[in-house]
ZAFI-662842 format. One record per residue (C-alpha): residue in three letters; x, y, z. Coordinates in Angstrom, 1 decimal. Layout:
<sites>
rest, xx, yy, zz
ala, X, Y, Z .
...
</sites>
This chain:
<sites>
rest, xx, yy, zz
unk, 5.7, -31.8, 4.2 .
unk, 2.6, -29.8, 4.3 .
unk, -0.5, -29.8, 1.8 .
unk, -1.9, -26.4, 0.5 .
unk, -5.6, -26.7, -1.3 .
unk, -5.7, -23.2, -3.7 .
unk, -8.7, -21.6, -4.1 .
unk, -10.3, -18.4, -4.9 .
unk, -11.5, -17.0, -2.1 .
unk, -14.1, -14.3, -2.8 .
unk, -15.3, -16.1, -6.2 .
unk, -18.6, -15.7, -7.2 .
unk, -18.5, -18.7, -9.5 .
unk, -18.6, -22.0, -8.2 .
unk, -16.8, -23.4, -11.1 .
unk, -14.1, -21.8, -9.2 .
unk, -14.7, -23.8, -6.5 .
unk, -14.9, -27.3, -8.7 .
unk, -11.5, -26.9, -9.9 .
unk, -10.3, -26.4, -6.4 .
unk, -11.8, -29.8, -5.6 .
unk, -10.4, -31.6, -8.3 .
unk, -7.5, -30.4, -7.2 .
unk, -7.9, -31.5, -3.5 .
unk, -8.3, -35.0, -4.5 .
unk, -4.5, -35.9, -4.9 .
unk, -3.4, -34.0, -1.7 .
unk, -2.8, -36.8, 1.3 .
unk, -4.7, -33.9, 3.5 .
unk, -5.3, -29.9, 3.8 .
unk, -3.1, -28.0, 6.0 .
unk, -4.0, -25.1, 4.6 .
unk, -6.2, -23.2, 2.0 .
unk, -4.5, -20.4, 0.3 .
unk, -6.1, -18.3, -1.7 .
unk, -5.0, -17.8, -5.5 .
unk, -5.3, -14.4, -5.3 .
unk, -2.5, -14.1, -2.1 .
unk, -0.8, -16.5, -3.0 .
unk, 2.1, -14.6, -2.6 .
unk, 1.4, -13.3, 0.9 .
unk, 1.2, -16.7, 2.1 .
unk, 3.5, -17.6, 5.0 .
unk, 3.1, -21.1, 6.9 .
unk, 2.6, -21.6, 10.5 .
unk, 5.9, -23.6, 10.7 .
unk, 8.9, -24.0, 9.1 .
unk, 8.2, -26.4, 5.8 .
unk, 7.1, -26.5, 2.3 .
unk, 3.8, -26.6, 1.5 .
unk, 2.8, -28.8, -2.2 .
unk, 0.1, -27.8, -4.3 .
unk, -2.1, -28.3, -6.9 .
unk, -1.7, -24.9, -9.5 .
unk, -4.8, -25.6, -12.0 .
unk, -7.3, -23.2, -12.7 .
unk, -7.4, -20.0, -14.0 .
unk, -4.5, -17.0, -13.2 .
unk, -4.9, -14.5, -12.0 .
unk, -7.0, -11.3, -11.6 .
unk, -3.7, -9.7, -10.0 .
unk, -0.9, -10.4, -11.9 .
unk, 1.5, -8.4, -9.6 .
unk, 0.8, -11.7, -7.3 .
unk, 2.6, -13.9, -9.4 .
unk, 4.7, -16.0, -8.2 .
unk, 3.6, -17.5, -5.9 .
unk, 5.1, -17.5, -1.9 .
unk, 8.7, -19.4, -1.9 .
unk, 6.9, -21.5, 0.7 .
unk, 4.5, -23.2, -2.0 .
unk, 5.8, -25.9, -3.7 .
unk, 3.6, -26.1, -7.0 .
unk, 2.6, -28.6, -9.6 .
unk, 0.7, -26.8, -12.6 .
unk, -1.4, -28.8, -14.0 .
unk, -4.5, -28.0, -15.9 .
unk, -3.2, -24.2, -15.9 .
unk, -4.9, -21.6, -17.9 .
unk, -3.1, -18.1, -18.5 .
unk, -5.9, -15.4, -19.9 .
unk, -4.9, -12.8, -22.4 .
unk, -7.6, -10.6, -20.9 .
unk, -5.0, -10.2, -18.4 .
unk, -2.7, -8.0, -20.9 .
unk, -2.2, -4.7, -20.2 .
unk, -0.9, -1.9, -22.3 .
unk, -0.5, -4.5, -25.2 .
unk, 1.7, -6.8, -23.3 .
unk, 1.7, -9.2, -21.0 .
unk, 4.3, -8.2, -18.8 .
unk, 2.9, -10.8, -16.3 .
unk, 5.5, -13.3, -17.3 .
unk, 8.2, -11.2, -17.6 .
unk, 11.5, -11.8, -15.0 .
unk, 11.1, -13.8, -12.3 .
unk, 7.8, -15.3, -13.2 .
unk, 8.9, -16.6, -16.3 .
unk, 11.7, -18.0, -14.2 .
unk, 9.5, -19.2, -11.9 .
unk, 7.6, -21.1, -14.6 .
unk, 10.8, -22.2, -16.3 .
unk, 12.1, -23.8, -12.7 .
unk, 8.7, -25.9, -11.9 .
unk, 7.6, -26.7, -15.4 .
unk, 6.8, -28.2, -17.5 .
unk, 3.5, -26.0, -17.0 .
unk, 0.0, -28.5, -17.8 .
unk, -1.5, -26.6, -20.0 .
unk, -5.3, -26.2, -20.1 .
unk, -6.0, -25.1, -23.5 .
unk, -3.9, -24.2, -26.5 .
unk, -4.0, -20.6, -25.9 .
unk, -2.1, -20.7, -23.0 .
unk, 0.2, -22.9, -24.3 .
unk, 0.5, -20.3, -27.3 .
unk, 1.2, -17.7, -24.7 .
unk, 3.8, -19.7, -22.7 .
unk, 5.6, -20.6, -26.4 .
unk, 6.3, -16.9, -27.0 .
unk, 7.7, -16.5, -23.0 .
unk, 9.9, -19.5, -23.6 .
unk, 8.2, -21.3, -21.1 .
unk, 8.5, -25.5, -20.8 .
unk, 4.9, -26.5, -21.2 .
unk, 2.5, -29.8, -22.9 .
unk, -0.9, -29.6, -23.2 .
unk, -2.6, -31.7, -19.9 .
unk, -6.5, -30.9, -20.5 .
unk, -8.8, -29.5, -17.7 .
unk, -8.2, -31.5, -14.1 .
unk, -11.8, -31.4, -13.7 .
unk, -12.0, -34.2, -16.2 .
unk, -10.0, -36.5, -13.4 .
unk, -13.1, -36.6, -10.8 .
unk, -14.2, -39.4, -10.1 .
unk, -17.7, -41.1, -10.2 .
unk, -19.7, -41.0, -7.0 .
unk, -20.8, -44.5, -5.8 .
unk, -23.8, -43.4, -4.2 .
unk, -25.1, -41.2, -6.6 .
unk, -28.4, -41.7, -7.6 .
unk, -30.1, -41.5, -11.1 .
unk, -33.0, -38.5, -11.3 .
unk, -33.1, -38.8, -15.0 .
unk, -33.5, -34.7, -14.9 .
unk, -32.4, -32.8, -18.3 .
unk, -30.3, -30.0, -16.4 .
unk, -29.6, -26.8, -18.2 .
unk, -27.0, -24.9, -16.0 .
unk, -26.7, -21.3, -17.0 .
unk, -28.8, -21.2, -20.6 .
unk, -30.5, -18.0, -22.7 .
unk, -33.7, -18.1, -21.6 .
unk, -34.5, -19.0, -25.4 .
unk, -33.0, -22.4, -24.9 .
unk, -34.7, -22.5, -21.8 .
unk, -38.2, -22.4, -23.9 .
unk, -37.0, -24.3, -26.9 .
unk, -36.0, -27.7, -24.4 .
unk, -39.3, -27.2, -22.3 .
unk, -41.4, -27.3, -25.6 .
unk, -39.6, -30.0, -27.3 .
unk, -39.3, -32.4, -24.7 .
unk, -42.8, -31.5, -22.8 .
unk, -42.5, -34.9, -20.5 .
unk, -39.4, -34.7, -19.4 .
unk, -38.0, -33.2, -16.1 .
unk, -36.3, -30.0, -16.9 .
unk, -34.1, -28.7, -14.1 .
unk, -32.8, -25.1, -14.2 .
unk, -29.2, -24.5, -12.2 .
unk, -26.9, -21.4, -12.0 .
unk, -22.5, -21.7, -11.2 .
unk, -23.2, -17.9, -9.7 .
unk, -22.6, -17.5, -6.2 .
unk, -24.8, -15.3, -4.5 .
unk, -23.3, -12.6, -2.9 .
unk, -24.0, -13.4, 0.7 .
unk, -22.1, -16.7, -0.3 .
unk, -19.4, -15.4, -1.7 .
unk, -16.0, -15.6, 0.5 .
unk, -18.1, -18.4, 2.5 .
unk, -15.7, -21.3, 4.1 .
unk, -14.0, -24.0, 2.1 .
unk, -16.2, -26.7, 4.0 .
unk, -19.4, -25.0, 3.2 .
unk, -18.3, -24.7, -0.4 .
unk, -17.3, -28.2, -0.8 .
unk, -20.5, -29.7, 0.4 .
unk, -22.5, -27.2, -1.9 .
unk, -20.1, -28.2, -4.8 .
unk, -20.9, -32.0, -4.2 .
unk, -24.3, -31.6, -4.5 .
unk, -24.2, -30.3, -7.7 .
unk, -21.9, -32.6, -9.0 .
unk, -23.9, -35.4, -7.8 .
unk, -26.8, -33.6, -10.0 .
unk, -24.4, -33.4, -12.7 .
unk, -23.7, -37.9, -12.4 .
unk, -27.6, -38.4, -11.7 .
unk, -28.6, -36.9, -14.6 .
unk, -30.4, -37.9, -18.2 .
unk, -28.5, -34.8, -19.9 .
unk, -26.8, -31.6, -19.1 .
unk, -27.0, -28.8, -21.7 .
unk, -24.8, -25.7, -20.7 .
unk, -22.8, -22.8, -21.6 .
unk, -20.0, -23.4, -18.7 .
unk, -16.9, -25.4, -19.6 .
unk, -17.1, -26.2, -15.3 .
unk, -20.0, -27.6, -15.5 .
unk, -19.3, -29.3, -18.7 .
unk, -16.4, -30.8, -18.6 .
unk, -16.9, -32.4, -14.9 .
unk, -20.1, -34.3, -16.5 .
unk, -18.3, -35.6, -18.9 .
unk, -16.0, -37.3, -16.1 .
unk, -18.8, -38.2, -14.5 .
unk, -20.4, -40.3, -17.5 .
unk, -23.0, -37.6, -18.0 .
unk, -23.8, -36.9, -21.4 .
unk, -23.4, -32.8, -22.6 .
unk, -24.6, -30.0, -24.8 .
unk, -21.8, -27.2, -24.4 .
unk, -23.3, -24.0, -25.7 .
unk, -21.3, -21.8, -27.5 .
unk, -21.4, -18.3, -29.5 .
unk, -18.7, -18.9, -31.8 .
unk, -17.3, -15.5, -30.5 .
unk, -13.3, -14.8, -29.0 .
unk, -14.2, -16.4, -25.5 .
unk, -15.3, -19.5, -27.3 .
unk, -12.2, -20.1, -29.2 .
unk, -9.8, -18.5, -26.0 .
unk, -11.7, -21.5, -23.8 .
unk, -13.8, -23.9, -25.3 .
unk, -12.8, -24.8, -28.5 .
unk, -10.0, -27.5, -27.3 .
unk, -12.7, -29.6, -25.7 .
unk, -15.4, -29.5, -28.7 .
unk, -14.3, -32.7, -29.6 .
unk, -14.8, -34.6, -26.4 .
unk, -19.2, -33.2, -26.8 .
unk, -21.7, -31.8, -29.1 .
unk, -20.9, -28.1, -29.5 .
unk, -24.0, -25.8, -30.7 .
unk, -24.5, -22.3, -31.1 .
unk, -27.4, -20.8, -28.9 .
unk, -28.9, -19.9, -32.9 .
unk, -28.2, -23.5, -34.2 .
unk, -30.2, -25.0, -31.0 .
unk, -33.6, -22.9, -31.9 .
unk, -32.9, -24.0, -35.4 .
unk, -33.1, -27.4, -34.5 .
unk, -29.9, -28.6, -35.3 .
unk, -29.1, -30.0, -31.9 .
unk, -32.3, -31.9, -31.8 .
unk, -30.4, -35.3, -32.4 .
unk, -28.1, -34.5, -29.6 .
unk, -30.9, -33.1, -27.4 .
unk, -33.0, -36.5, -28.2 .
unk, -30.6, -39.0, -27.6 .
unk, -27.5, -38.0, -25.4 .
unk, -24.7, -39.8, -25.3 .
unk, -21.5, -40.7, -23.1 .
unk, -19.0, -39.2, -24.0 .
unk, -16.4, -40.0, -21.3 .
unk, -14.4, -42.6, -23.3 .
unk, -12.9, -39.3, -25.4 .
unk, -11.3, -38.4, -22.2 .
unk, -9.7, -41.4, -20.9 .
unk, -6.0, -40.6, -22.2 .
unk, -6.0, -37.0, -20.7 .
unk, -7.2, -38.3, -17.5 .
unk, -5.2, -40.7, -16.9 .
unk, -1.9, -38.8, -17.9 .
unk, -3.4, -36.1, -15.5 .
unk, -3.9, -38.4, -12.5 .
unk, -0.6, -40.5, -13.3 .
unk, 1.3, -36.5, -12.7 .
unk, -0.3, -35.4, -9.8 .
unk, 0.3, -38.7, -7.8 .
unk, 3.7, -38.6, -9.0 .
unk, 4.6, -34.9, -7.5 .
unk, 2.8, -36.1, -4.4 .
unk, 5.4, -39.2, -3.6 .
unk, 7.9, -37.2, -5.2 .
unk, 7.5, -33.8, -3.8 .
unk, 9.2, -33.7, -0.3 .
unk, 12.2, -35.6, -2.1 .
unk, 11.9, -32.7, -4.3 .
unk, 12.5, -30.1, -1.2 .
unk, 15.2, -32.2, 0.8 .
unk, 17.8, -30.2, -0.5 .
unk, 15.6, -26.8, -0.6 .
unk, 16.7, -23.9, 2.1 .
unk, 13.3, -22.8, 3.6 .
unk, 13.3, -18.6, 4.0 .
unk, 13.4, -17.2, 7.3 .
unk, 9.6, -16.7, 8.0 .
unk, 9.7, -13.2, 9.8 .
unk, 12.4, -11.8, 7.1 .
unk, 9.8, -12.7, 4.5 .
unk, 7.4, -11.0, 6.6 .
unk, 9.0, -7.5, 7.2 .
unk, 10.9, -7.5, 3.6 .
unk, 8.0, -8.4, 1.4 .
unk, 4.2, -9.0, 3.2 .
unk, 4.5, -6.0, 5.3 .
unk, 6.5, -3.7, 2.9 .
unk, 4.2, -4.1, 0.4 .
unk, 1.1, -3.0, 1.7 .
unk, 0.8, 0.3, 0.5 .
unk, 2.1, -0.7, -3.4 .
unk, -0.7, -3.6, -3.7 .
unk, -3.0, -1.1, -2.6 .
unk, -2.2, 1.0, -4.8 .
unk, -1.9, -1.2, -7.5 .
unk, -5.9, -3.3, -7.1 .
unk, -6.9, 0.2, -7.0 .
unk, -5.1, 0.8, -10.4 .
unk, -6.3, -2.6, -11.8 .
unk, -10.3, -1.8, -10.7 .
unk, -9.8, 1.8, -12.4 .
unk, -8.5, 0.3, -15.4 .
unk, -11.3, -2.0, -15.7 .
unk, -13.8, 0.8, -15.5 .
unk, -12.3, 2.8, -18.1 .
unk, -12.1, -0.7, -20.3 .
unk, -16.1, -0.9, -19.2 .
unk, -16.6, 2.7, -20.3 .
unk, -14.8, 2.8, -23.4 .
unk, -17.0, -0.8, -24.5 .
unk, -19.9, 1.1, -23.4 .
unk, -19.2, 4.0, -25.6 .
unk, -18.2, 2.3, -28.8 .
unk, -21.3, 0.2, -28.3 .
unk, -23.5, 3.7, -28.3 .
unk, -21.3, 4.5, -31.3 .
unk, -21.9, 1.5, -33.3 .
unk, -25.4, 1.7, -32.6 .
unk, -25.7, 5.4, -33.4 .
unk, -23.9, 4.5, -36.7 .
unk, -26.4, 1.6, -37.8 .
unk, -29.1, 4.1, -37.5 .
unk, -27.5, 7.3, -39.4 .
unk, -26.7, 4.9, -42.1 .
unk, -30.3, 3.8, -41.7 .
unk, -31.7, 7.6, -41.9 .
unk, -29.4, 8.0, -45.3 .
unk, -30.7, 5.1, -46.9 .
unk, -34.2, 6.3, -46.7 .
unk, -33.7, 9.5, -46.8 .
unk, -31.8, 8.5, -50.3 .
unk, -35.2, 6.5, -51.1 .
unk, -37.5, 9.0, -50.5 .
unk, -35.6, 11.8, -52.7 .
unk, -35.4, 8.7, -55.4 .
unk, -39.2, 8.6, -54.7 .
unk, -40.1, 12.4, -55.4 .
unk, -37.7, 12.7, -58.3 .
unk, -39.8, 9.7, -59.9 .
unk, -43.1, 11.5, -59.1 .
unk, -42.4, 15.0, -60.3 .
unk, -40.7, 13.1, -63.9 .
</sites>
């Protein structure tokens, strides 16, 4: 039995990269690293399985899913986007990847969302939390007493800085620069541990990404999440607001997170069932997984190659191209209502005072 460590290859988030670490804590070692955009391409160098750890988020290219017949897959910690619809459906799941999910569920669920989206596919799933709240404490981590603000408005930047004047404010980003991005998995692992051990050695960590939150709170950091309320909150973050202090970036200037600000607390205690449950199923499909595969037929490696990798080419081609021309009309259209909305505000505007001003003259010449 081989061991597969999924990642996203060309991110330019390294919360991407966090939750392919978590992941790589239950796997005995890495034979390979696949990314989670391929995963379908992916062909061993040998005939066996290869297990893996499924959590994260799927998938930019939904034409990629399922994964290669060679993965064997635990999800875990899985997160399905709407934003992935198209046309008004999400056609994603339809066929053989709802089979797929069906035949190596029950699918951990990250947040109810997905599980809302698997309940209408008549997919097997629970709700398992984020695997990032399963890492474990560094031993040699040690304590800067920094306030670190990863990712903030500016405006939150400049309340924190004026209301704690003595204390050591650190300012961190989760976005890959582009020369970074595609980097090596050991290069990315080593920069991921060095934030993380930021994350354990810190006083406080005030944020607006669930990545950076949710691994602090494993870590025995205390949290801020900041949040706008808005569709991305409730499609992500609202299933952990109970396990930190949740503010808006409006109710922070307003001083309503002052308490939270002023005396952070742990809050890792709120997580200790979901972790546990989340380690307790990833060790079990690692001693049970080549079990699982003894009675399994492996596919002829070159067949798989000619009939699917290599007769494919031209159709995913075709079809990123498709995706990334979609996604510029989506960008266009957003731009264009925006104008609209805009241009709407301020003829309404013109009316009113245009409306005032004949009000105005009609009183003067009375």
């Amino acid at each position: 039995m081989k061991y597969g460590l999924i990642y996203y290859k060309n991110t330019a988030n390294i919360g991407d990269d966090i939750l392919s670490y978590a992941g790589k804590q239950f796997l005995p070692q890495v034979d390979y690293c696949i990314d989670r955009e391929e995963m379908d391409l992916f062909i061993p160098g040998e005939d066996d399985f290869v297990a893996a750890v499924l959590n994260g988020w799927y998938l930019h290219h939904g034409y990629t899913f399922p994964p290669s017949p060679y993965i064997v897959p635990l999800f875990v910690g899985t997160h399905f986007s709407r934003s992935q619809m198209r046309a008004g459906n999400f056609s994603f799941f339809n066929g053989i990847a709802s089979d797929y999910l069906i035949e190596n569920g029950p699918v951990g669920c990250r947040d109810k969302q997905t599980m809302e989206l698997l309940e209408e596919q008549g997919i097997h799933h629970y709700f398992s939390g984020c695997l990032t709240l399963t890492l474990p404490r560094f031993s040699n981590a040690a304590d800067s007493g920094e306030i670190i603000l990863t990712d903030v408005p500016k405006s939150i930047e400049t309340y924190v800085r004026e209301t704690f004047p003595d204390q050591n404010i650190v300012l961190k980003t989760h976005t890959i620069p582009p020369e970074e991005v595609g980097g090596c998995w050991e290069e990315r692992e080593r920069k991921v541990e060095s934030y993380l051990r930021a994350y354990q050695g810190a006083k406080l960590v005030i944020t607006t990404r669930l990545h950076c939150a949710l691994p602090s709170i494993a870590l025995g950091t205390p949290v801020v999440l900041v949040g706008n309320y808005d569709e991305d909150f409730y499609a992500r973050l609202t299933d952990f607001a109970e396990f930190c202090p949740c503010f808006s970036e409006q109710e922070i200037l307003e001083g309503k997170a002052d308490g939270a600000l002023s005396e952070p607390t742990d809050s890792s205690q709120k997580i200790q069932e979901l972790r546990n449950n989340m380690i307790h199923s990833c060790r079990t499909f690692i001693e049970s997984v080549e079990e699982k595969c003894s009675n399994r037929k492996l596919p002829e490696r070159e067949i798989y190659r000619n009939a699917y990798v290599e007769r494919t080419v031209n159709m995913r081609q075709t079809m990123r191209l498709l995706t990334e021309h979609c996604l510029e009309i989506e960008a266009a259209y957003k731009d264009s209502m925006d104008k609209l909305t805009k241009l709407a505000s301020a003829s309404r505007e013109l009316l009113l005072e245009n409306e005032r001003l004949k009000q105005l003259l009609e009183t003067n010449n009375a």
